[in-house]
Every structure is written in structure tokens, then in C-alpha cells.
gemmi code that builds the backbone of each chain (N, CA, C; Angstrom):
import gemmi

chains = {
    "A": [
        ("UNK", (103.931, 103.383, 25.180), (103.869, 103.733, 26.599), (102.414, 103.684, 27.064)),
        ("UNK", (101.925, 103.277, 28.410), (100.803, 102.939, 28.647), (100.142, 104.376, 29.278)),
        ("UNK", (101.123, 105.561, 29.159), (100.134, 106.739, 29.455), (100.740, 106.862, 31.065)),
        ("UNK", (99.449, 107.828, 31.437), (99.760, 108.236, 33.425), (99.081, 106.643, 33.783)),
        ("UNK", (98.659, 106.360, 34.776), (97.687, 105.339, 35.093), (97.407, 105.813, 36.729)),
        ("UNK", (96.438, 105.618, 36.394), (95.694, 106.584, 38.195), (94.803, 105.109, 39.048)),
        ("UNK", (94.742, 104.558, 40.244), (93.595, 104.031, 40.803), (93.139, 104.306, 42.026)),
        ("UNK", (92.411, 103.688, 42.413), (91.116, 103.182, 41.737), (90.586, 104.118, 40.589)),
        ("UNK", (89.327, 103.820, 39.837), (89.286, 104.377, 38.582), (88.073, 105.535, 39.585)),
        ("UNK", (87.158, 104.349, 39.825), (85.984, 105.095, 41.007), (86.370, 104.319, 42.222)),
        ("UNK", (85.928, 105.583, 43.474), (85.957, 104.893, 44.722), (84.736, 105.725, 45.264)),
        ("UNK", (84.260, 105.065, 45.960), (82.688, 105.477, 46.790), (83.290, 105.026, 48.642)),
        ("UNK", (83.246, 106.225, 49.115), (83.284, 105.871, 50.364), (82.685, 106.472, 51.553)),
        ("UNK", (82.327, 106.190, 52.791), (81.632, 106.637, 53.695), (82.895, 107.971, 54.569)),
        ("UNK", (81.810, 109.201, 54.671), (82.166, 109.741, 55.480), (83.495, 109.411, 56.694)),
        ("UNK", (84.329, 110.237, 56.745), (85.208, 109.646, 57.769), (86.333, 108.507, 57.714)),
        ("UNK", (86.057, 108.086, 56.623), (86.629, 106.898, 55.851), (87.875, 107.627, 55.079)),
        ("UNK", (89.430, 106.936, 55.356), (90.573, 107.001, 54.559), (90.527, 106.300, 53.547)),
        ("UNK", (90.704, 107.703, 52.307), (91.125, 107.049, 50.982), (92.124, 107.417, 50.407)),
        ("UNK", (92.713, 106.548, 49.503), (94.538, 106.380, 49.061), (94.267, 106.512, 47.828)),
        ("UNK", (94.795, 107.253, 46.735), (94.229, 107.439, 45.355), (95.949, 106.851, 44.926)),
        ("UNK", (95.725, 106.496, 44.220), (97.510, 105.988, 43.573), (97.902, 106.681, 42.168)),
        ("UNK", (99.315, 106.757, 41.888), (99.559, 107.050, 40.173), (100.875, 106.620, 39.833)),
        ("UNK", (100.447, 106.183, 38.693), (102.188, 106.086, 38.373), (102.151, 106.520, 36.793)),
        ("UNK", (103.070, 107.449, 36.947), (103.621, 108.264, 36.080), (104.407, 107.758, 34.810)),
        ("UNK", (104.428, 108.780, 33.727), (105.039, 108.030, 32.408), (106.650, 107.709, 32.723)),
        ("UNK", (107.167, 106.426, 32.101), (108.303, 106.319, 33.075), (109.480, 107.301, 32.182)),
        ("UNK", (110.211, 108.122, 33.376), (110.810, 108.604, 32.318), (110.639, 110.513, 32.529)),
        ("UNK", (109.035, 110.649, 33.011), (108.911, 111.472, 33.805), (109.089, 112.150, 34.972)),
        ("UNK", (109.598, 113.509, 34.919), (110.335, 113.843, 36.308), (109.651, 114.791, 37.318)),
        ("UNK", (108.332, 115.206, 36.776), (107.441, 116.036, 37.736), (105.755, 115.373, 37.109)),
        ("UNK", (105.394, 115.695, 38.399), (104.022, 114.831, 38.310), (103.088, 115.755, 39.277)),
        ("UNK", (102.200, 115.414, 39.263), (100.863, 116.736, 39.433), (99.987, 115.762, 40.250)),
        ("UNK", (98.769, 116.646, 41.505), (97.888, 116.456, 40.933), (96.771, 117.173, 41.352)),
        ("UNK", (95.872, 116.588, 40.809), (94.534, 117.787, 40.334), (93.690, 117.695, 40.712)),
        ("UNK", (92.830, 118.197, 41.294), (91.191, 118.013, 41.685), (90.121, 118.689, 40.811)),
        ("UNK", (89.035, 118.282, 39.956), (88.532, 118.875, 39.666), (86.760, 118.516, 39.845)),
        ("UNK", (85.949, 120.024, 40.022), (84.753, 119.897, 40.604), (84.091, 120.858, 39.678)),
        ("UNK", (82.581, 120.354, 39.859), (81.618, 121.702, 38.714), (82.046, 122.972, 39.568)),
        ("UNK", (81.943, 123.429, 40.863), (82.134, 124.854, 41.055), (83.378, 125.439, 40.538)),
        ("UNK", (84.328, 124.460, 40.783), (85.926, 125.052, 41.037), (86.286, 124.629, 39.468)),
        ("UNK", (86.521, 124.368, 39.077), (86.734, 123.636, 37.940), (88.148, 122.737, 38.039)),
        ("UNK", (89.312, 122.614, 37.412), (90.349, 122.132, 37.763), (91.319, 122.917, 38.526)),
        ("UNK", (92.126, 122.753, 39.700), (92.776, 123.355, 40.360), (93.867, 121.799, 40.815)),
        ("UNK", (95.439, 122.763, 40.809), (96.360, 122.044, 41.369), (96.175, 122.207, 42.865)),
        ("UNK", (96.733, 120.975, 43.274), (96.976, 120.352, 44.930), (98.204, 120.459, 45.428)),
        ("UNK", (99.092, 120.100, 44.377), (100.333, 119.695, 44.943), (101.218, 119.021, 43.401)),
        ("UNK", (101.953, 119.659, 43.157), (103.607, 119.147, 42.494), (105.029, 118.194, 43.030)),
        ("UNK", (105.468, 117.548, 42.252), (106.706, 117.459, 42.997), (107.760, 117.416, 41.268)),
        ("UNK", (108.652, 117.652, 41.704), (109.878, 117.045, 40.837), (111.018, 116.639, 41.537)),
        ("UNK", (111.397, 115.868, 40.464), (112.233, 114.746, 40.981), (112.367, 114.252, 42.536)),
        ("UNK", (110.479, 114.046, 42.673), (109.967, 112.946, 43.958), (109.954, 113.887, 45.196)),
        ("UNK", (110.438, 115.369, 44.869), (110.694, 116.211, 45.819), (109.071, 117.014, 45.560)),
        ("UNK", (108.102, 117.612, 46.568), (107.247, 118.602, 46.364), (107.463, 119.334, 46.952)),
        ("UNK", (107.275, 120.267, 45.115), (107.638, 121.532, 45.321), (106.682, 123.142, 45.359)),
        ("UNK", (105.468, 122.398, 45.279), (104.091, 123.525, 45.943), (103.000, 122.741, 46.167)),
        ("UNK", (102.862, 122.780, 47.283), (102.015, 121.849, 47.890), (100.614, 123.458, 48.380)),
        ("UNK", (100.670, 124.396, 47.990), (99.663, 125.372, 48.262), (98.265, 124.980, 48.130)),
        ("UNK", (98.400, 124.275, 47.385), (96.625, 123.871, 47.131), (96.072, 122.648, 47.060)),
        ("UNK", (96.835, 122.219, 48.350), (96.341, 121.592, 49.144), (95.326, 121.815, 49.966)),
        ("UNK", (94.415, 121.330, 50.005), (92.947, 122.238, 51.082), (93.377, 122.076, 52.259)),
        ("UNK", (93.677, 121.158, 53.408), (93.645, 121.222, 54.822), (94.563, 119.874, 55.248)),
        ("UNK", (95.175, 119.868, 56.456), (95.819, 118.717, 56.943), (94.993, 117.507, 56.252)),
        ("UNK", (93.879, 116.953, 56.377), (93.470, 115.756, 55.817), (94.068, 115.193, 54.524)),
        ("UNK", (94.631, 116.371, 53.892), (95.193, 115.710, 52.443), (96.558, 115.488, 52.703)),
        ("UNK", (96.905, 114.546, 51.979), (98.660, 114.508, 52.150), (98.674, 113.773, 50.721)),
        ("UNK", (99.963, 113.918, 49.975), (100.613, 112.993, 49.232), (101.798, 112.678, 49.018)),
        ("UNK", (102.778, 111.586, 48.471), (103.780, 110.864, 48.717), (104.258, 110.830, 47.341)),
        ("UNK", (105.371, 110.809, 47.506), (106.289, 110.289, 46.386), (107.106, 109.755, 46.258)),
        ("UNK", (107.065, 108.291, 46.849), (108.151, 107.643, 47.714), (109.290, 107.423, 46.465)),
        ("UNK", (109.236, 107.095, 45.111), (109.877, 107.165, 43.788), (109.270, 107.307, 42.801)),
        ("UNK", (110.404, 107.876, 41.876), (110.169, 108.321, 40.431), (108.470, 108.023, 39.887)),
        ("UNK", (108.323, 106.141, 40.106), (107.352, 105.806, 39.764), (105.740, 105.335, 39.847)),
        ("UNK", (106.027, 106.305, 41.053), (104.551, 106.016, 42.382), (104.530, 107.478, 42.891)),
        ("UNK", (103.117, 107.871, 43.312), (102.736, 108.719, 43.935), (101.348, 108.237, 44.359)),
        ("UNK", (101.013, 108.664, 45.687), (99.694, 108.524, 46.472), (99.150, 110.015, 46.726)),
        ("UNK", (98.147, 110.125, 46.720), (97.136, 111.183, 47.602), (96.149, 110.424, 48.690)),
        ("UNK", (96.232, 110.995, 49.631), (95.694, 110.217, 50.601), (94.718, 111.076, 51.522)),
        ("UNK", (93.618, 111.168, 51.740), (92.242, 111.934, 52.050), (92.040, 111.215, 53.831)),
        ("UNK", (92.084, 111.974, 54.777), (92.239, 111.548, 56.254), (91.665, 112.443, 56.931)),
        ("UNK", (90.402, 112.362, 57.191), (89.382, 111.724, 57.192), (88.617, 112.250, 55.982)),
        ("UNK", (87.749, 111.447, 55.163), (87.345, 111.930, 54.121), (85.826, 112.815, 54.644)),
        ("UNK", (85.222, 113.654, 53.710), (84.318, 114.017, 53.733), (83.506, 114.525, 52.319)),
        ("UNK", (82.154, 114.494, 52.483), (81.230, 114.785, 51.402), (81.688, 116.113, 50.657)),
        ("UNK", (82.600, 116.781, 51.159), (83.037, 118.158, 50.064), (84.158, 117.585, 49.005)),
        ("UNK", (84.700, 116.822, 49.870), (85.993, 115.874, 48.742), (85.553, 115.157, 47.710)),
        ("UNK", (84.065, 115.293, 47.563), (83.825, 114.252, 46.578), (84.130, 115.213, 45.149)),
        ("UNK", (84.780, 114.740, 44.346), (84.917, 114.791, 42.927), (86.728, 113.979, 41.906)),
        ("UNK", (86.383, 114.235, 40.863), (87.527, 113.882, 39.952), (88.967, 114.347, 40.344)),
        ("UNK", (89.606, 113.256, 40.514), (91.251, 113.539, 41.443), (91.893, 112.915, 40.163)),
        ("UNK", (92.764, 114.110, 39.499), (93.628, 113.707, 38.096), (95.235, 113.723, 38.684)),
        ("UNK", (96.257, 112.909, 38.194), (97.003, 112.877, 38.278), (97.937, 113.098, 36.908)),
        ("UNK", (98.609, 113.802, 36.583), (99.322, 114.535, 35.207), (100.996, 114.394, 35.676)),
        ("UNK", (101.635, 114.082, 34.292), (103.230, 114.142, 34.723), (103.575, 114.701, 33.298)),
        ("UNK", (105.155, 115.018, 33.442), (105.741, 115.829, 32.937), (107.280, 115.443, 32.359)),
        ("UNK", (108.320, 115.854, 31.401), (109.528, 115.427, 31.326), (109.913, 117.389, 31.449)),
        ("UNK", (110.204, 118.206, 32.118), (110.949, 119.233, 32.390), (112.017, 118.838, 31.718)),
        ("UNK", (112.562, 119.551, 30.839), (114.071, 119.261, 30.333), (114.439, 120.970, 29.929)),
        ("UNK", (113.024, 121.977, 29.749), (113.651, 123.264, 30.220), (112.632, 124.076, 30.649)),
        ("UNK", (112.586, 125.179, 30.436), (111.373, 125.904, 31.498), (110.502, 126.041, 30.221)),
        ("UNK", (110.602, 126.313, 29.339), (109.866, 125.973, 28.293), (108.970, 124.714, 27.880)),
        ("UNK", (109.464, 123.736, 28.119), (108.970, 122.437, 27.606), (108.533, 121.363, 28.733)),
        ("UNK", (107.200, 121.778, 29.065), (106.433, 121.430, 29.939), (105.418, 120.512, 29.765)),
        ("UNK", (105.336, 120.211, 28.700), (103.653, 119.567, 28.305), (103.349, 118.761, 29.133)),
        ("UNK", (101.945, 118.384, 29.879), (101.838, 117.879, 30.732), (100.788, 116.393, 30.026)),
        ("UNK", (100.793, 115.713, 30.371), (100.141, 114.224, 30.169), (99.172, 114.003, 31.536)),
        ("UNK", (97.838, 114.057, 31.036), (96.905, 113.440, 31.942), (96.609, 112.083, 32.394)),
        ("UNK", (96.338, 111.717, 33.448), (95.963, 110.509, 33.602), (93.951, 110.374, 33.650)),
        ("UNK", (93.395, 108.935, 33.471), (91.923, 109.071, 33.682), (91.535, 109.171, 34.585)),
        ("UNK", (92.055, 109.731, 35.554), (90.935, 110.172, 36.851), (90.523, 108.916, 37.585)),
        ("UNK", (90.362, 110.024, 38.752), (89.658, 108.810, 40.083), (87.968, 109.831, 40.452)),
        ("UNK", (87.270, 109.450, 40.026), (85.881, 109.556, 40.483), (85.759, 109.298, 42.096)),
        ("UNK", (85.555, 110.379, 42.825), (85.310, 109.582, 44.362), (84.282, 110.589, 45.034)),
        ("UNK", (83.296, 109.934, 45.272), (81.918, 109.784, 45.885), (82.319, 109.906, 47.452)),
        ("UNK", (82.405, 110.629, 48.090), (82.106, 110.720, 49.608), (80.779, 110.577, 50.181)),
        ("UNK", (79.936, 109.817, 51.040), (78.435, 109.760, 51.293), (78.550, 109.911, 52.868)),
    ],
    "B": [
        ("UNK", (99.983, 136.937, 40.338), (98.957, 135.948, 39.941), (98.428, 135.803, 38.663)),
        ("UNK", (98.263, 134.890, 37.773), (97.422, 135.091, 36.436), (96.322, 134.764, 36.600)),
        ("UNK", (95.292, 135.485, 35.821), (94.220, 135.143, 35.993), (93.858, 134.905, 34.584)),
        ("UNK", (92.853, 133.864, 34.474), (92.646, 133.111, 33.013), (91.116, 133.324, 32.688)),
        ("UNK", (90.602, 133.884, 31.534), (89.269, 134.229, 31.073), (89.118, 133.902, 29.676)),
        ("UNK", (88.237, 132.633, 29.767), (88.199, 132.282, 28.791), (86.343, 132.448, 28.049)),
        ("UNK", (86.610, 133.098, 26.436), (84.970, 132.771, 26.166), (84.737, 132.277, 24.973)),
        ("UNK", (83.771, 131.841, 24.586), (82.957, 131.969, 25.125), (82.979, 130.467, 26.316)),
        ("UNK", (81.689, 130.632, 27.357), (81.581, 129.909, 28.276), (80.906, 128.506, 27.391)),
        ("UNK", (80.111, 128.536, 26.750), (79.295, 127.081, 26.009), (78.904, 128.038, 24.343)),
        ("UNK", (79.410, 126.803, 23.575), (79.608, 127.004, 22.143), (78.584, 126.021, 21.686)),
        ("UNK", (77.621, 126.088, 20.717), (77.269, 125.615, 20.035), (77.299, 125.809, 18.291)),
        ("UNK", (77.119, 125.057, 17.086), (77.576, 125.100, 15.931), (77.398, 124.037, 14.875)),
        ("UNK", (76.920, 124.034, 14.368), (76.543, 123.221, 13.156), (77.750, 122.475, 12.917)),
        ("UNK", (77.479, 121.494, 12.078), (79.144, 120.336, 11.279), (79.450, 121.224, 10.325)),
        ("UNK", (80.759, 121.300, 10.444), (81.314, 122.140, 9.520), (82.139, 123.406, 9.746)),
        ("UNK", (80.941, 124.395, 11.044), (81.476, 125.564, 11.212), (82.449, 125.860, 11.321)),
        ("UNK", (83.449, 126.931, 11.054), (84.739, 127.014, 11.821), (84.363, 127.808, 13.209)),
        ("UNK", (85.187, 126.923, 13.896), (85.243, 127.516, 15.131), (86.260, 128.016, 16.078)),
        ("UNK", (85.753, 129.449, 16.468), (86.927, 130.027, 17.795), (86.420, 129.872, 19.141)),
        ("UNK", (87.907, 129.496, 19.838), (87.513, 129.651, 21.014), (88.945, 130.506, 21.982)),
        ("UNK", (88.783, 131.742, 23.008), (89.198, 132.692, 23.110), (89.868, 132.469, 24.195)),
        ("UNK", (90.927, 132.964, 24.550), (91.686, 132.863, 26.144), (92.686, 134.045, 26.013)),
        ("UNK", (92.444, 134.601, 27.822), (93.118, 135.915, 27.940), (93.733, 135.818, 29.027)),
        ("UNK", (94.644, 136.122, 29.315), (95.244, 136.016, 30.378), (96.018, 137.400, 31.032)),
        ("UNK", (96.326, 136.891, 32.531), (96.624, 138.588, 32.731), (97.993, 138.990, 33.150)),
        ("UNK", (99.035, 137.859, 33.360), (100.059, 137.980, 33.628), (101.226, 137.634, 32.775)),
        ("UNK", (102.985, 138.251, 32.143), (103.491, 137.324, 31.161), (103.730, 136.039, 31.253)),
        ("UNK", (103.896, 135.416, 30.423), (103.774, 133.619, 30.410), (105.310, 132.977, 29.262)),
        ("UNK", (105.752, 132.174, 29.765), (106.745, 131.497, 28.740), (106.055, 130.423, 27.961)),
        ("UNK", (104.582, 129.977, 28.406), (103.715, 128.767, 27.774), (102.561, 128.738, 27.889)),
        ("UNK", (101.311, 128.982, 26.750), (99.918, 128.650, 27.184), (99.666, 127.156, 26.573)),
        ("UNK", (98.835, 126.405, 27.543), (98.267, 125.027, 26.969), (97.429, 125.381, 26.777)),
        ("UNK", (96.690, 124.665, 25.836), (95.207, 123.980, 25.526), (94.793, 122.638, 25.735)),
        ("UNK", (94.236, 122.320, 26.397), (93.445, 120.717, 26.864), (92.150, 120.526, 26.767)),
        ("UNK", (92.003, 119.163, 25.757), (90.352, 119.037, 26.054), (90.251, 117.906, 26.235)),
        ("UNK", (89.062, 118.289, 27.370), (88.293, 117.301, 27.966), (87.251, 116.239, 27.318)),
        ("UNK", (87.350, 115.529, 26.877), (86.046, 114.393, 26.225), (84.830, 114.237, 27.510)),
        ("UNK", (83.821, 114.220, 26.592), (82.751, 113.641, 27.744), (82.693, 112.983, 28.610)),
        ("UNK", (83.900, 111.776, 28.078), (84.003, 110.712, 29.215), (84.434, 110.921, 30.415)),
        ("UNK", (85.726, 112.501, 30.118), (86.360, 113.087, 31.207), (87.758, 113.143, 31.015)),
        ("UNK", (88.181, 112.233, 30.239), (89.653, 112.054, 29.957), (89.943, 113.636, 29.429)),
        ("UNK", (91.313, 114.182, 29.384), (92.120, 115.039, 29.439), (93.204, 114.959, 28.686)),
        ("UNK", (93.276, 115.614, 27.503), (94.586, 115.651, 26.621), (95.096, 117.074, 26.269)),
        ("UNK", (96.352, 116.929, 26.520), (96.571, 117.914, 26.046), (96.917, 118.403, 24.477)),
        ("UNK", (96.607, 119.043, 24.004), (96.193, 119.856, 22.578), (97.652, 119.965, 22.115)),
        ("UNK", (97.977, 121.254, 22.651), (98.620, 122.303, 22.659), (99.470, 122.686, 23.576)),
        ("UNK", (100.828, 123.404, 23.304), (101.308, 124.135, 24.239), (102.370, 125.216, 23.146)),
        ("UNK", (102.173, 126.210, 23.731), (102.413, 127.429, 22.530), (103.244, 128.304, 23.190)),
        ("UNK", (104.223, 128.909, 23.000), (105.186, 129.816, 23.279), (104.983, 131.054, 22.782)),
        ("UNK", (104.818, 131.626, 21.271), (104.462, 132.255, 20.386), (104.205, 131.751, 19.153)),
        ("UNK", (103.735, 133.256, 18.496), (103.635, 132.487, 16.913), (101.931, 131.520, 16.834)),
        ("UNK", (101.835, 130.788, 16.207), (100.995, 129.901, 15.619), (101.389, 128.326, 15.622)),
        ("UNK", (100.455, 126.843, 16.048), (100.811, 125.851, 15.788), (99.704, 125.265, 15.099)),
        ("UNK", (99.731, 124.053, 14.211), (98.736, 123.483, 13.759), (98.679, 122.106, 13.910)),
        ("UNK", (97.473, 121.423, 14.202), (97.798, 119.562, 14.427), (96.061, 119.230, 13.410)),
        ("UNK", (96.509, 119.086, 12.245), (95.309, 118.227, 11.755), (94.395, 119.869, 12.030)),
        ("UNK", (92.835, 119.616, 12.082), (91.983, 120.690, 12.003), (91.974, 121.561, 13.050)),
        ("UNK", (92.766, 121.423, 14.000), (93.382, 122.132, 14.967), (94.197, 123.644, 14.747)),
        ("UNK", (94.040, 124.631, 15.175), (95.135, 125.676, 15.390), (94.984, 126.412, 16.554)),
        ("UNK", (96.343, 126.980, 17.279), (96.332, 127.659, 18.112), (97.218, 129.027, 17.860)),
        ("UNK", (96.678, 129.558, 17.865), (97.765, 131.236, 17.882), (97.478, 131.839, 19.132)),
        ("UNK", (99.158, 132.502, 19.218), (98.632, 133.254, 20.378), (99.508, 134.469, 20.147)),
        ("UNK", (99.629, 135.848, 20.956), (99.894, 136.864, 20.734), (100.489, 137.459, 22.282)),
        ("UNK", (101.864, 137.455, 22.375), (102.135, 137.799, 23.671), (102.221, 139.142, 24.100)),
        ("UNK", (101.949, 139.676, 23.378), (101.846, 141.067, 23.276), (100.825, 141.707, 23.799)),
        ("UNK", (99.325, 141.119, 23.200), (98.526, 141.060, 23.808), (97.807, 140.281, 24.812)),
        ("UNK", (98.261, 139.379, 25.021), (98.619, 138.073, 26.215), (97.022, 137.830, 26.037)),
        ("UNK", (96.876, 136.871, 24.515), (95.511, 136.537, 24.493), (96.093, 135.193, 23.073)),
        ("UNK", (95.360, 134.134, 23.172), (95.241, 133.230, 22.797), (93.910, 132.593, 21.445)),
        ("UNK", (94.161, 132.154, 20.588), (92.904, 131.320, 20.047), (92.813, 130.308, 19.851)),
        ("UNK", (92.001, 129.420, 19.741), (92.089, 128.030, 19.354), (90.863, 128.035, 17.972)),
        ("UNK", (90.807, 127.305, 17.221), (90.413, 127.517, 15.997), (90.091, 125.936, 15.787)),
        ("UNK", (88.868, 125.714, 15.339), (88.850, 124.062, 14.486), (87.969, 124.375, 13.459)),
        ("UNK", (88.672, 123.519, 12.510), (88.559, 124.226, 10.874), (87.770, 122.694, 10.697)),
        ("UNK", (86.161, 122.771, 9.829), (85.461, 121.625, 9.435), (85.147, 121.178, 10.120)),
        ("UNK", (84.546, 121.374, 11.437), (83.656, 121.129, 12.928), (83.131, 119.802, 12.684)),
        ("UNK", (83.539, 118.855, 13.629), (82.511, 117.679, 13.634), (82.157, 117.229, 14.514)),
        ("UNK", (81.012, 116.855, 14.960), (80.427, 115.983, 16.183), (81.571, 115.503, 16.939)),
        ("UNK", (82.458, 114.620, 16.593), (83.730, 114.565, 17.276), (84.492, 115.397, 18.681)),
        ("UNK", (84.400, 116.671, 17.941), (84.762, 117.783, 18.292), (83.930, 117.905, 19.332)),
        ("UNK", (82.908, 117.531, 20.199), (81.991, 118.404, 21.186), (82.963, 117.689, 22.014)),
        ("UNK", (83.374, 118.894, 23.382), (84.687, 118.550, 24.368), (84.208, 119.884, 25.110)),
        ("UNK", (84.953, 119.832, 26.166), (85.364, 121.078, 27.226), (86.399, 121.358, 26.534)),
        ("UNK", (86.947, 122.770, 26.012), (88.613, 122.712, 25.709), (88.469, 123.592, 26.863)),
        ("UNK", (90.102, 123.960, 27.243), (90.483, 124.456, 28.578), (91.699, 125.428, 28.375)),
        ("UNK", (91.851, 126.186, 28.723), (92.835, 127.185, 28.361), (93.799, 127.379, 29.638)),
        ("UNK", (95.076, 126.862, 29.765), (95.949, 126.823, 31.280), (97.731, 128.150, 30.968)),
        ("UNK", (97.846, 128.324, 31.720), (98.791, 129.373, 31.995), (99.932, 129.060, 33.384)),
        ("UNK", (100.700, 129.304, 33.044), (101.379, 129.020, 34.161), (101.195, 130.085, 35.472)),
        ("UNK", (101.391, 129.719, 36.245), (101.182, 130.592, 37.595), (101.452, 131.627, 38.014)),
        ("UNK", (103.201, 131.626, 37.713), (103.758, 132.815, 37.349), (104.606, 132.341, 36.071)),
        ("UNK", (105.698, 133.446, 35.900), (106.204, 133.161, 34.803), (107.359, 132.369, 34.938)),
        ("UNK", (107.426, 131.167, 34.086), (108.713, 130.309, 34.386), (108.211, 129.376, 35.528)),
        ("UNK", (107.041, 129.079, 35.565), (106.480, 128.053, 36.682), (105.986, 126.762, 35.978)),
        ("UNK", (105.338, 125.765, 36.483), (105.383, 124.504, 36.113), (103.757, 124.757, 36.691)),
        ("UNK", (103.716, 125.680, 37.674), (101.951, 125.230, 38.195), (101.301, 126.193, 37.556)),
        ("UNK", (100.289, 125.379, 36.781), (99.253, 125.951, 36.173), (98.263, 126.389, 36.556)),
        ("UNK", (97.125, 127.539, 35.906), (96.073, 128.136, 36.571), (95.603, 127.765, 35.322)),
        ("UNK", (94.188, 127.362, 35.324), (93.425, 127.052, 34.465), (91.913, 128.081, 34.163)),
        ("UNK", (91.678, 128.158, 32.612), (90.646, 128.719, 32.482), (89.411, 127.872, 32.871)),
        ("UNK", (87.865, 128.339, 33.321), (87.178, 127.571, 33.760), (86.343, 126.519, 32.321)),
        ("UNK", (87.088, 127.251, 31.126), (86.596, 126.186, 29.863), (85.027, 126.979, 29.314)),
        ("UNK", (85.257, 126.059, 27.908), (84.392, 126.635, 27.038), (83.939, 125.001, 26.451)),
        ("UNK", (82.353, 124.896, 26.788), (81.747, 123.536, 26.361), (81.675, 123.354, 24.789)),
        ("UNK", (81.977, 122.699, 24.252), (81.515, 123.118, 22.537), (80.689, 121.772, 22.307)),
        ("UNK", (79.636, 121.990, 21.966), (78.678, 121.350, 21.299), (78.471, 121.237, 19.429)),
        ("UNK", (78.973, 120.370, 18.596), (78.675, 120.281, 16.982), (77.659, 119.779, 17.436)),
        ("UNK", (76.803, 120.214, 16.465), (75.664, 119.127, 16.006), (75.677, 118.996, 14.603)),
        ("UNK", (74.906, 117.688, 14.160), (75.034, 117.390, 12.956), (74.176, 117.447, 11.964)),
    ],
}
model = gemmi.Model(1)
for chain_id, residues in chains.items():
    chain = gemmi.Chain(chain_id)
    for i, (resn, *xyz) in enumerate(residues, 1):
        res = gemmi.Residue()
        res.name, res.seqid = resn, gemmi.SeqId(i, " ")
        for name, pos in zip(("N", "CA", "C"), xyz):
            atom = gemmi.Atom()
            atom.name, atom.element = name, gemmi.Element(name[0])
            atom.pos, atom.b_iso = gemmi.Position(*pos), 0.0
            res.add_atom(atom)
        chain.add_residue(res)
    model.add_chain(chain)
structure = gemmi.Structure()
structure.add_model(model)
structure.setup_entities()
């Protein structure tokens, strides 16, 4: 299996500028994550879904963020309008839930994104 | 809410040492992970522990729900080994969203 797979790997973009982070998940997987992580904050969830449905979207920072899960095997995060606080490592992680116990989660390599 | 405290904050240690690294948490849990981070940034997960004790290669994790505190242990330390490990908890109990410890740097040297 080729793992999570996240892109772009890095994205550098100007202030004000929409960015689309992509993932696609291990296939097979039925909840998928994802993550922001920064030196102050360290890693913190954004938003969950299972089965393509999200189901805590709390930490999410502000309308500008949104993400999609149009199927099983795609998910977007999408940054509208971006800004220089958004800049850091956006992980995307999935999951096979089969009970409340058995959760292990699978990382993907990250999207590096530079806001200027 | 759980709240996750992990120490020490940055580890350093000769090749060889055995090493602990500590996580406490403050709410009950059905699962603690362990994940470490490589320099590069990549993210694996270790561990995920219910009770009891697990072992993978020079790896161990015990944890104690009783006292709702965790260890991670690497037995024969090697340069290899220098990572962020990360200590995560679920949110509440029977949740899928995790709260994460802010990590413990470990540095081998050789």
C-alpha cells in the first residue's frame, strides 16, 4: 500500500491567495483527519470525517478554512483567503475504525505551506 | 477535556542508554498512542495501547490506567532513535479525536 499521500508536498504562497491542500487516504480507510501543526501549538486536529461524513470540525480556526470529502478516496482542505499565520505543516492521517478500540491512525508527509 | 503532559520536554543520552519517556494524562481513555516524528517530519505511529504492556523490537510502551500515566522505553539507544516522540489521547473517552502531548525531543549521540 502506498501509505496516506498528501499534495502539494510544499506550497509557498502570497498573502490573500487560495490554497487547496489534497489527500488521499489508505484505500480501505473509513475516517481520515486532518492536522495542522506549528512550533507554538504543536499538533492540533482541524477537522474529522468518517465515512466522508465530518464529524468535528471544532478546530477548525475561522470561515477561511473549509474541507471536503467528496469520496472515500479524496479529501481537500482549502485556506480562503490565506494568510501569514496559516503558514505551517498541514498533515493528513486516516484510519480503519472497525471498533472504538482500534483506531490506529496512519500519517501522511505533510504539506509545508509558507504564507508571505 | 484531557489534558496531555508529557516529560521530559528535550532528552539527551549517550548510544546505548536506556531510555524513558513519560506521559500523563488527565481524563479516562480506551487508547493512548505514541508517534514519532523523524527530523524530516514524517509521522508514524509507534504504538497504541489499551492496557498492560506492548513491545516492537527495542521499543516498549506500558501504561497504567489506574494511574492514567504512560511510558515509552527504548532499550540500546541509537543515533537512529533521535525523533520527537509524541504522546496522543483521545479527547474524550471513546472518541477518535485526539489531543496530543506537546512531545519530548530525544537526542542519542554517539
Amino acid at each position: 500500500d502506498a501509505g496516506v499521500i498528501q499534495s502539494p508536498r510544499h506550497e509557498v504562497t502570497e498573502m490573500g491567495q487560495e490554497v487547496t491542500l489534497r489527500c488521499k487516504p489508505i484505500s480501505g480507510h473509513n475516517s481520515l483527519f486532518w492536522y495542522r501543526q506549528t512550533m507554538m501549538r504543536g499538533l492540533e486536529l482541524l477537522i474529522y470525517f468518517n465515512n466522508n461524513v465530518p464529524i468535528d470540525d471544532s478546530g477548525m480556526p475561522e470561515d477561511r478554512f473549509s474541507a471536503k470529502m467528496p469520496n472515500a478516496s479524496f479529501s481537500t482542505l482549502k485556506i480562503q483567503p490565506s494568510e501569514p499565520r496559516d503558514s505551517a505543516v498541514y498533515f493528513c492521517a486516516s484510519s480503519l475504525v472497525w471498533d472504538r478500540d482500534s483506531y490506529e491512525q496512519y500519517f501522511g508527509p505533510g504539506t509545508r505551506l509558507t504564507v508571505t | 477535556k484531557n489534558e496531555v503532559e508529557q516529560s521530559p520536554q528535550n532528552l539527551t543520552a549517550q548510544e546505548g542508554e536506556f531510555i524513558t519517556i513519560n506521559c500523563s494524562y488527565s481524563v479516562g481513555i480506551s487508547a493512548l498512542h505514541w508517534l514519532q516524528q523523524h527530523p524530516g517530519g514524517g509521522i508514524v505511529s509507534l504504538f497504541m495501547l489499551s492496557s498492560g504492556k506492548k513491545k516492537h523490537g527495542r521499543l516498549i510502551a506500558t501504561i497504567n490506567i489506574q494511574e492514567k500515566h504512560s511510558s515509552l522505553h527504548i532499550t540500546a539507544s541509537h543515533p537512529r532513535d533521535s525523533a520527537v516522540y509524541i504522546c496522543a489521547v483521545p479527547t474524550n473517552f471513546g472518541n477518535e479525536k485526539l489531543t496530543f502531548g506537546t512531545g519530548t525531543r530525544l537526542t542519542i549521540i554517539p
